[in-house]
Backbone bond lengths (Angstrom), bond angles and torsions (degrees), N, CA, C in turn:
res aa  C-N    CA-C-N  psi(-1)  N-CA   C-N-CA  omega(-1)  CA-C   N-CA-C  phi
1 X - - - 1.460 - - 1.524 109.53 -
2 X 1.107 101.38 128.71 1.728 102.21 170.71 1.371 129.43 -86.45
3 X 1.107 112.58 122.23 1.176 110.19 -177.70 1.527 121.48 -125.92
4 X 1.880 109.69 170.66 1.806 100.49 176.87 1.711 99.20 -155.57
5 X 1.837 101.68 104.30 1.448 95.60 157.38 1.644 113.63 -93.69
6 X 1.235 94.54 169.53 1.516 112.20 -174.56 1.997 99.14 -147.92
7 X 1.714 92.25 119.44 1.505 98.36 168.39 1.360 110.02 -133.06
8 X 1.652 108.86 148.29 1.134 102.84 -154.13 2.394 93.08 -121.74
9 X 1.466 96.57 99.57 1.096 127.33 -141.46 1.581 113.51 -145.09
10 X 1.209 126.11 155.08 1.355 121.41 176.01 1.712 96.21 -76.47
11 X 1.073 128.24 132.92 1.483 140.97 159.46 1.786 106.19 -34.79
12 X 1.129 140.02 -78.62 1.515 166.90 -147.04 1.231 91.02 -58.23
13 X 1.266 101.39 -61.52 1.896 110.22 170.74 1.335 141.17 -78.23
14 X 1.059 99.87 -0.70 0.832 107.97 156.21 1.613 140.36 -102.33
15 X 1.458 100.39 -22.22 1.577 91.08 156.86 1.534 115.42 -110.20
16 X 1.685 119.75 27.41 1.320 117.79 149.57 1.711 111.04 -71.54
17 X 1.703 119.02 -19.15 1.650 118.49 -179.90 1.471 108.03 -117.04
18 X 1.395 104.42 14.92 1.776 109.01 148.97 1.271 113.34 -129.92
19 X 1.366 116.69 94.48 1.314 126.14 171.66 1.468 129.95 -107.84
20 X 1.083 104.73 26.61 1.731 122.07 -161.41 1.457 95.05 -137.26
21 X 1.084 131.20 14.84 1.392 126.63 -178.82 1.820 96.31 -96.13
22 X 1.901 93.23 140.33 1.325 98.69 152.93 1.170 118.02 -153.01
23 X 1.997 124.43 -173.50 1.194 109.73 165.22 1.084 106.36 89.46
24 X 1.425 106.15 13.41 2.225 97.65 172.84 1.792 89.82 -144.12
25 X 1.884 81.09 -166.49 1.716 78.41 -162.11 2.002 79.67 -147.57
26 X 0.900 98.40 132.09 1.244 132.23 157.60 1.920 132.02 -39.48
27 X 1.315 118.41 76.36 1.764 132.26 -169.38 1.415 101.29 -106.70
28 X 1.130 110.41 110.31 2.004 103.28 162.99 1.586 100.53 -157.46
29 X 1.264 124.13 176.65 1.006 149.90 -161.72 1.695 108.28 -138.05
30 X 1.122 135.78 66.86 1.535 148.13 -162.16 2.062 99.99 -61.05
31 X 1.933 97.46 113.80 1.434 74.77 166.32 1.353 142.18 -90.48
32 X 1.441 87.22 -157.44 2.145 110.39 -148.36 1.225 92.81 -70.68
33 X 1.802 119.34 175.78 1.254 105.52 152.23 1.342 122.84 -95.99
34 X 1.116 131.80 23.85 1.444 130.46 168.56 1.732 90.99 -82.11
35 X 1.252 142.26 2.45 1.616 132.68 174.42 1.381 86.46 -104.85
36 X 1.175 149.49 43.96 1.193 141.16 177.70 1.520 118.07 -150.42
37 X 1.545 127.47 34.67 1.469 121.87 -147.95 1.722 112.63 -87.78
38 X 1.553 91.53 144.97 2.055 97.83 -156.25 1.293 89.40 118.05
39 X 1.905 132.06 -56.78 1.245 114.53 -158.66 1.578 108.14 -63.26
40 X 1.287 122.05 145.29 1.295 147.71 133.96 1.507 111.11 -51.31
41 X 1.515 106.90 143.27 1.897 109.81 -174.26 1.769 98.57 -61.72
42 X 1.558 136.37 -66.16 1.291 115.62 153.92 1.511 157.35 17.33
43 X 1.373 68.00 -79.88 1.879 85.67 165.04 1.572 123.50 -57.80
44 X 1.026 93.92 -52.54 1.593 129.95 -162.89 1.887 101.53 -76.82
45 X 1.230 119.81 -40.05 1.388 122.02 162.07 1.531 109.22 -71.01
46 X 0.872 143.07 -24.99 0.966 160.47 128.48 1.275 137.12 -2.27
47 X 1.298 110.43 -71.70 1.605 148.50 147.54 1.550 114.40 -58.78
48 X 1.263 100.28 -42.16 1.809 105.61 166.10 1.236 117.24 -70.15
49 X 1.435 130.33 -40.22 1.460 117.60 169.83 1.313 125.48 -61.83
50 X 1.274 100.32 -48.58 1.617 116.59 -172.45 1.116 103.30 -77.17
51 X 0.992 150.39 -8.07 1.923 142.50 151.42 1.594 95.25 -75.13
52 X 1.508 129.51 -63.32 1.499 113.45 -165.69 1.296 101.90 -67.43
53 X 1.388 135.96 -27.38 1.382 118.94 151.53 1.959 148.80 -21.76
54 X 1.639 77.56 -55.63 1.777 105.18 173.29 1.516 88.51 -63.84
55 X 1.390 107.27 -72.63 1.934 118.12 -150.25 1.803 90.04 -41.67
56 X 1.069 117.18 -87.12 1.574 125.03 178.90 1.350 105.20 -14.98
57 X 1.426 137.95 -59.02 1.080 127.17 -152.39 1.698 98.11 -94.24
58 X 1.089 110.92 18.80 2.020 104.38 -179.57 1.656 96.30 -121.11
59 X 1.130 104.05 -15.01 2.035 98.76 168.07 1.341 105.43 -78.88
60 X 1.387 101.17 127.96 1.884 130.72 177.05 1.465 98.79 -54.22
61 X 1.300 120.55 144.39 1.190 119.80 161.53 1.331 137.94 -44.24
62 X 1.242 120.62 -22.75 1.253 141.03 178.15 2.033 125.70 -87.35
63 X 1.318 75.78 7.85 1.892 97.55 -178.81 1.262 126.63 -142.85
64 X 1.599 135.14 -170.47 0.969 102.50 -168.93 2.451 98.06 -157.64
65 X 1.257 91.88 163.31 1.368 86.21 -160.62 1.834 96.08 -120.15
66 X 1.685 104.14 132.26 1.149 115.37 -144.82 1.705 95.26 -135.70
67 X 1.087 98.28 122.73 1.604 106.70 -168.69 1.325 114.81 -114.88
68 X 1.206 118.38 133.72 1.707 111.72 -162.99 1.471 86.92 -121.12
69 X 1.540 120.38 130.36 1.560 101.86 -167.42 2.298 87.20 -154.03
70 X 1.339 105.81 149.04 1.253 135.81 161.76 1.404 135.78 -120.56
71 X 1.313 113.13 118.78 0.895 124.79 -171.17 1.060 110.12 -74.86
72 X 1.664 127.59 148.22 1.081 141.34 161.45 2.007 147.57 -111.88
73 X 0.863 139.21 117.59 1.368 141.40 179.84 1.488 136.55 -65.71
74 X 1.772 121.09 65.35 1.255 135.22 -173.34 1.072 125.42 -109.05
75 X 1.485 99.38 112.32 1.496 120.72 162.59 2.034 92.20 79.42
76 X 1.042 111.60 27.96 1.264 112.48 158.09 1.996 119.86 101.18
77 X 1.733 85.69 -8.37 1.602 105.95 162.45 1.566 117.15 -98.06
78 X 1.454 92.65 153.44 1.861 102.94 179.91 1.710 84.20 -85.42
79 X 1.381 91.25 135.63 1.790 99.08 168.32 1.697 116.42 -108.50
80 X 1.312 116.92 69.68 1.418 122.19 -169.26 1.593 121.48 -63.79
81 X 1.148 105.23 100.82 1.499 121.41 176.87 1.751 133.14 -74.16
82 X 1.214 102.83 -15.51 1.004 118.69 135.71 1.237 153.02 -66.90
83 X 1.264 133.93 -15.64 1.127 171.59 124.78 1.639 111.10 -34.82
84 X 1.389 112.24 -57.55 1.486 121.19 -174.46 1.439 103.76 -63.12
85 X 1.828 116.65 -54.47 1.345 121.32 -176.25 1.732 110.14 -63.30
86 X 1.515 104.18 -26.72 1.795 77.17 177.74 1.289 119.90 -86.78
87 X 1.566 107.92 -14.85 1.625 135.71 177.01 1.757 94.04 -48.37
88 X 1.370 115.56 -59.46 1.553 134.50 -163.27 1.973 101.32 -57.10
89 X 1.355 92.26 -49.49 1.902 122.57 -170.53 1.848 96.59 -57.07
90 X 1.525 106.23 -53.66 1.619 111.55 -166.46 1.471 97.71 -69.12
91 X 1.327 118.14 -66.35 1.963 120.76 168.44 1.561 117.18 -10.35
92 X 1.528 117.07 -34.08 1.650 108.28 -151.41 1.587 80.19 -126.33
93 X 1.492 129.47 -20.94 1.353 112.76 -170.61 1.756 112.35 102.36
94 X 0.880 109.62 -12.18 1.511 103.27 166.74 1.965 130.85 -75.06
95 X 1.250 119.57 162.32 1.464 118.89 -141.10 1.863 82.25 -119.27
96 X 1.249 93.92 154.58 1.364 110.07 167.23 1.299 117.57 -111.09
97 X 1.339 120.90 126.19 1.023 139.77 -144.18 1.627 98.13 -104.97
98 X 1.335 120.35 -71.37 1.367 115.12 159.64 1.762 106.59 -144.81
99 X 1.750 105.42 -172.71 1.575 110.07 -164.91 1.580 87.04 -170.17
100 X 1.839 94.86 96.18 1.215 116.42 162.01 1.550 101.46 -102.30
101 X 1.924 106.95 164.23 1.347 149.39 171.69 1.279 104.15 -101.89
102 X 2.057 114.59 125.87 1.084 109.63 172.87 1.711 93.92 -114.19
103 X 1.397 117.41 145.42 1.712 110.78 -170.71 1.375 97.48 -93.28
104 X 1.834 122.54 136.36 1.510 120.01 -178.37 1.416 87.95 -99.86
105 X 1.117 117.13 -40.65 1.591 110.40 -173.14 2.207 118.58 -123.95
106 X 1.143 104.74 151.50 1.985 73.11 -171.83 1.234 102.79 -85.57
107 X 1.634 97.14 -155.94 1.526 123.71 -141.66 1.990 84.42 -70.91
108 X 1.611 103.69 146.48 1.260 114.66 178.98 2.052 127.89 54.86
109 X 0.721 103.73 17.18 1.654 133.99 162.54 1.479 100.87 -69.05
110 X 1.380 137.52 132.10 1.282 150.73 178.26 1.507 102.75 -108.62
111 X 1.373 120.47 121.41 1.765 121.83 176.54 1.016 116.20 -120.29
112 X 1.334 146.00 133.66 1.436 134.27 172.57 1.195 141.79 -89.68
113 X 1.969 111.44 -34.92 1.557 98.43 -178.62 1.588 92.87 -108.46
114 X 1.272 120.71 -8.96 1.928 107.54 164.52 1.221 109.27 -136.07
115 X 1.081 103.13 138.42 1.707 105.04 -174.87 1.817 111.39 -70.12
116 X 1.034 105.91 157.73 1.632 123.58 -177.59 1.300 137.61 -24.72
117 X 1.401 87.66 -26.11 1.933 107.86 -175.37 1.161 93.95 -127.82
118 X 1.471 101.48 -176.12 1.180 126.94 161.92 1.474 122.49 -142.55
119 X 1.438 148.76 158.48 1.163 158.41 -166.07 1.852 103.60 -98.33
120 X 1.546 108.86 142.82 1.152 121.74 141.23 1.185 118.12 -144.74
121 X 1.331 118.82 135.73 1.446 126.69 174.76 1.561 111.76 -130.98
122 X 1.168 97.91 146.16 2.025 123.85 -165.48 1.448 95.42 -125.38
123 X 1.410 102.44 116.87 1.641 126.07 -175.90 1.391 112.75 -124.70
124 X 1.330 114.11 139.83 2.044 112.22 -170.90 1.628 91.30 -148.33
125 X 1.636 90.10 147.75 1.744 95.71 162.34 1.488 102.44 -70.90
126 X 1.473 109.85 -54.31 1.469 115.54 -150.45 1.120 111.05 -95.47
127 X 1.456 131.83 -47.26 1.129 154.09 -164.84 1.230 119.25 -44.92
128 X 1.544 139.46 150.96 1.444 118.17 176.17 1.607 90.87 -165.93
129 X 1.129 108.43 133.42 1.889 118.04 179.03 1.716 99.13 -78.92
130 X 0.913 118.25 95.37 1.678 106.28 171.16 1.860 98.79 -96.61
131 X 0.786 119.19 -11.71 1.610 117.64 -139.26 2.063 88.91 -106.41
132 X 1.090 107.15 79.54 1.673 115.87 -163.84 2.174 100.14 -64.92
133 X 1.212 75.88 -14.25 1.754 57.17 -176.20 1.350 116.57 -95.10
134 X 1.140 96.33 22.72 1.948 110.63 173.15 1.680 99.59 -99.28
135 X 1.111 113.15 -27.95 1.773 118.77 -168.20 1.332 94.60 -36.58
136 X 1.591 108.22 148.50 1.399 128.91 164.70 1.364 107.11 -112.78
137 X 1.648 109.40 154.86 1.520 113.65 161.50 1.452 138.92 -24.36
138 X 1.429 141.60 90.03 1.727 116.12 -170.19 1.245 106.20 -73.94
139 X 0.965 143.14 17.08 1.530 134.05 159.15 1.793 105.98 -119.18
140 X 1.367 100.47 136.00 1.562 92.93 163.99 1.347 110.13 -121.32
141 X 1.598 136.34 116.10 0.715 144.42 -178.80 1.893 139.78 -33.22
142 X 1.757 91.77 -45.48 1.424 97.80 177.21 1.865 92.01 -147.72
143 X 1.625 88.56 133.38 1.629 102.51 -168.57 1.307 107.27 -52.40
144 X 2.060 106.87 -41.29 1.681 117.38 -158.51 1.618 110.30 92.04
145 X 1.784 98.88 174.32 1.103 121.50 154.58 1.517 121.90 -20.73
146 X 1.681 119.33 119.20 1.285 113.16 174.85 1.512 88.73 -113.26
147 X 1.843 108.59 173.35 1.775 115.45 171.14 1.913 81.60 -99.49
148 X 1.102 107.63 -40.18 1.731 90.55 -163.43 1.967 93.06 -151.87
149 X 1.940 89.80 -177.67 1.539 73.60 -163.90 1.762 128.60 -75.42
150 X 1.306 108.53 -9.68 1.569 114.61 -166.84 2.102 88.29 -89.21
151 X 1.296 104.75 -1.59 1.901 75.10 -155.95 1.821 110.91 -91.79
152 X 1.031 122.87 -153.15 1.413 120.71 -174.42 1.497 108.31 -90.96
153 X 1.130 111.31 134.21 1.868 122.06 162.30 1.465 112.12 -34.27
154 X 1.048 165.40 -162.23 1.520 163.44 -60.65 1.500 101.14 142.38
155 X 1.240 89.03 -69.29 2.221 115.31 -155.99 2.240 84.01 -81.37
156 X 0.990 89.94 -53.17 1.716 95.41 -175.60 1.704 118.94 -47.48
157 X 1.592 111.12 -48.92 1.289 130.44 -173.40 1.470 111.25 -71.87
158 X 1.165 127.43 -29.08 1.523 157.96 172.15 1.293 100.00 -68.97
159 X 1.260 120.75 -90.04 1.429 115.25 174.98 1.480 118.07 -24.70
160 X 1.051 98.56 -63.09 1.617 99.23 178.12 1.591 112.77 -43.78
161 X 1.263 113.53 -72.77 1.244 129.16 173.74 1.463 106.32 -22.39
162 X 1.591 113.25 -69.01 1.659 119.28 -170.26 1.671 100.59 -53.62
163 X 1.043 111.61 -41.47 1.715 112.56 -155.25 2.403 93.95 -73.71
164 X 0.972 110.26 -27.79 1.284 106.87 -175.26 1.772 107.89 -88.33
165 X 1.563 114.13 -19.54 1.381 112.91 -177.02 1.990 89.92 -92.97
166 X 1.436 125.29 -6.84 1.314 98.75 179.72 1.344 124.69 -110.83
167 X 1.356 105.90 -6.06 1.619 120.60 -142.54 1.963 99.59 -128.76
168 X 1.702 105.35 -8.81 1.448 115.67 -171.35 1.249 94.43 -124.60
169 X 2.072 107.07 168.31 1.313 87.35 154.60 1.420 108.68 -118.62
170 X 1.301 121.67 53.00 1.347 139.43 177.49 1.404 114.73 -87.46
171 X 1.648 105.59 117.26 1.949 114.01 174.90 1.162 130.45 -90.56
172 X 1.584 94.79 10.76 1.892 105.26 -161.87 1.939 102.94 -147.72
173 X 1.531 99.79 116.12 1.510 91.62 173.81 1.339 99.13 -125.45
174 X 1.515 90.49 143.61 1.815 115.58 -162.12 1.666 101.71 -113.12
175 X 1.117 105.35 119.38 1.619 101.55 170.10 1.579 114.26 -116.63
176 X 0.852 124.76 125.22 1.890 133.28 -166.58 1.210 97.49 -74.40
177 X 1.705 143.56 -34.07 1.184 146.54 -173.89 1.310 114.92 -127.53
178 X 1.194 122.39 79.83 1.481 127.26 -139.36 1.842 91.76 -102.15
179 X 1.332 118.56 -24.74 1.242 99.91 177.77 1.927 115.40 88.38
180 X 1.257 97.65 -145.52 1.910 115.77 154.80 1.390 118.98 -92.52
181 X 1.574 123.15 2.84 1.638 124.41 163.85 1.299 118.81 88.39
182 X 1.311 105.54 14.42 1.811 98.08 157.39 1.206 135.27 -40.34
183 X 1.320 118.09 -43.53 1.164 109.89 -178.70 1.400 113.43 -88.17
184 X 1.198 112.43 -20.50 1.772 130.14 170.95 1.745 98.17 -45.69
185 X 1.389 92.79 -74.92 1.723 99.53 178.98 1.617 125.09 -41.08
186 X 1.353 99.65 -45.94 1.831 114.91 -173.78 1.408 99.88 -53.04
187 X 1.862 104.16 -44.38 1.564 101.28 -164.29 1.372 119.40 -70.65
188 X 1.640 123.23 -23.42 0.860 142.14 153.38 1.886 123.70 -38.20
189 X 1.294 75.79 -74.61 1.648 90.45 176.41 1.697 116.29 -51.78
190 X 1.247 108.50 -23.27 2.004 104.59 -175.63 2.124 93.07 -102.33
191 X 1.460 105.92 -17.87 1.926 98.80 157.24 1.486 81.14 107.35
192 X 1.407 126.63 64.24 1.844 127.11 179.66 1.944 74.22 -154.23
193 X 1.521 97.68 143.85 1.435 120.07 -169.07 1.564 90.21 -89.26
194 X 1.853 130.30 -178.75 1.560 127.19 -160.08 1.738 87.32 -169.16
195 X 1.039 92.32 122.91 1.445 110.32 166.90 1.926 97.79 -125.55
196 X 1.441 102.51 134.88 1.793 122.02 -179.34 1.448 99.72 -124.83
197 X 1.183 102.59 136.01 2.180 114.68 145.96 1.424 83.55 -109.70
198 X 1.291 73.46 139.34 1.501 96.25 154.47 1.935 115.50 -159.46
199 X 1.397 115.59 133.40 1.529 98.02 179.57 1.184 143.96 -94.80
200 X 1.410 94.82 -20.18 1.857 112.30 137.85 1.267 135.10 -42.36
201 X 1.804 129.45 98.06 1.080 134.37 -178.89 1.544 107.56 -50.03
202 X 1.325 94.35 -42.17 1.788 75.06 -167.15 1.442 105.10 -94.80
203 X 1.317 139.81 -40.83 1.781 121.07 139.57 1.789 110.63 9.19
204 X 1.539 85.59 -92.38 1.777 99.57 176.43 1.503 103.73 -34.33
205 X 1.279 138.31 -67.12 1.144 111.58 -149.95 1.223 101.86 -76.19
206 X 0.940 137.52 -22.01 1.645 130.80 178.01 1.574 113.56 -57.57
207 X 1.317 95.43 -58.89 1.506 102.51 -171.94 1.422 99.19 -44.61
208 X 1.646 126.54 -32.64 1.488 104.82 -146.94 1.552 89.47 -99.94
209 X 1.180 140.41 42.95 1.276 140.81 176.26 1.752 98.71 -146.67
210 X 1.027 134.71 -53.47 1.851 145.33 172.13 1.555 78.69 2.16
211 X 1.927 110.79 161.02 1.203 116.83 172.73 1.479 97.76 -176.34
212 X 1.281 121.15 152.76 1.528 125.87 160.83 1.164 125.85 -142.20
213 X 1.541 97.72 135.18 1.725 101.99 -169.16 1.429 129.75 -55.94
214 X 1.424 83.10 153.17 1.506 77.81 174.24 1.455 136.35 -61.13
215 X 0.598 151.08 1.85 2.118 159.62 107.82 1.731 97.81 -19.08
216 X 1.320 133.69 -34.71 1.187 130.21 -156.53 1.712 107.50 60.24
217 X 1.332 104.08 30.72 2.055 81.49 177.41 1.736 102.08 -122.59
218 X 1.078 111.11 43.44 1.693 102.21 164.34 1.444 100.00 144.53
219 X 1.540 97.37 144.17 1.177 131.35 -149.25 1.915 105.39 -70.76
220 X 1.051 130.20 155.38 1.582 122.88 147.68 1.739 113.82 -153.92
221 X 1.175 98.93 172.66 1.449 103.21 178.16 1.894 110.55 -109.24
């Protein structure tokens, strides 16, 4: 049976009082520091490791933790977020599995406060792709359909989704920062159950309604 809770909760704490969970795999998108105001860039990298730290180390061996991440341009530095999550991945001993490019804008497009793409990377203790004729694209061409501006593309959230219902044997993807529930929905939609935090009431309630048709080409509530 498929299913999708959504609590609208600090993430951290919530899976410090679910510790008996298994059998899923780990999708979020860790936020920016503009959700963080007072923080200093420091701090806040900081706070970014040591959360993808926790998240990584609460996925079962048997799954895998998948970070959808954007880079940002402050105060005249590239702020590579990608970098931080594998920084977080090398710290605890976990392997990178792969590190696709999702394109926000195409080839030769000029952007200013985030650059063009965006990063995802899929990290496992145990896990290991030997089996090459499963490989997917590392670039995905067009993100898709967003619900709003921070959340996941359409074509992007899907992918993800497909690649964890084929390649794991995980029935449940949990995202700690679930947002409006794209990926909640995607996981749904490819037949993998979705557990969200989220601490935004009205976030939360969205997420726990988000849906996509059956065509898979656009979103509804």
């Amino acid at each position: 049976m498929i299913e999708r809770h959504v609590y609208c909760e600090d993430a951290l704490d919530w899976f410090k009082k679910n510790q008996n969970l298994s059998n899923f795999s780990i999708v979020t998108s860790m936020p920016d520091i503009s959700e963080f105001p007072g923080y200093k860039l420091e701090k806040w990298q900081t706070w970014f490791t040591d959360t993808a730290k926790f998240l990584l180390s609460q996925c079962p061996d048997e799954g895998v933790s998948i970070f959808y991440q954007s880079d940002i341009k402050l105060e005249g530095a590239w702020i590579d977020k990608g970098f931080l999550c594998q920084k977080a991945a090398d710290e605890i001993g976990q392997t990178l599995l792969w590190h696709k490019i999702v394109c926000k804008a195409g080839p030769g497009i000029t952007t200013f406060g985030t650059p063009a793409y965006s990063h995802i990377l899929c990290f496992s203790k145990k896990i290991r792709l030997t089996d090459l004729s499963k490989s997917t694209p590392d670039i995905i061409p067009q993100i898709g359909e967003k619900t709003w501006q921070r959340g996941i593309g359409l074509n992007t959230a899907l992918t993800i989704a497909k690649f964890v219902l084929d390649q794991t044997s995980s029935r449940t993807i949990i995202n700690p920062f679930c947002g409006e529930g794209s990926i909640l929905a995607a996981a749904n939609a490819v037949g993998l159950s979705s557990i969200g935090i989220e601490r935004s009431p009205k976030r939360a309630q969205k997420a726990g309604r988000l849906q996509i048709s059956k065509d898979l080409k656009t979103w509804y509530q």
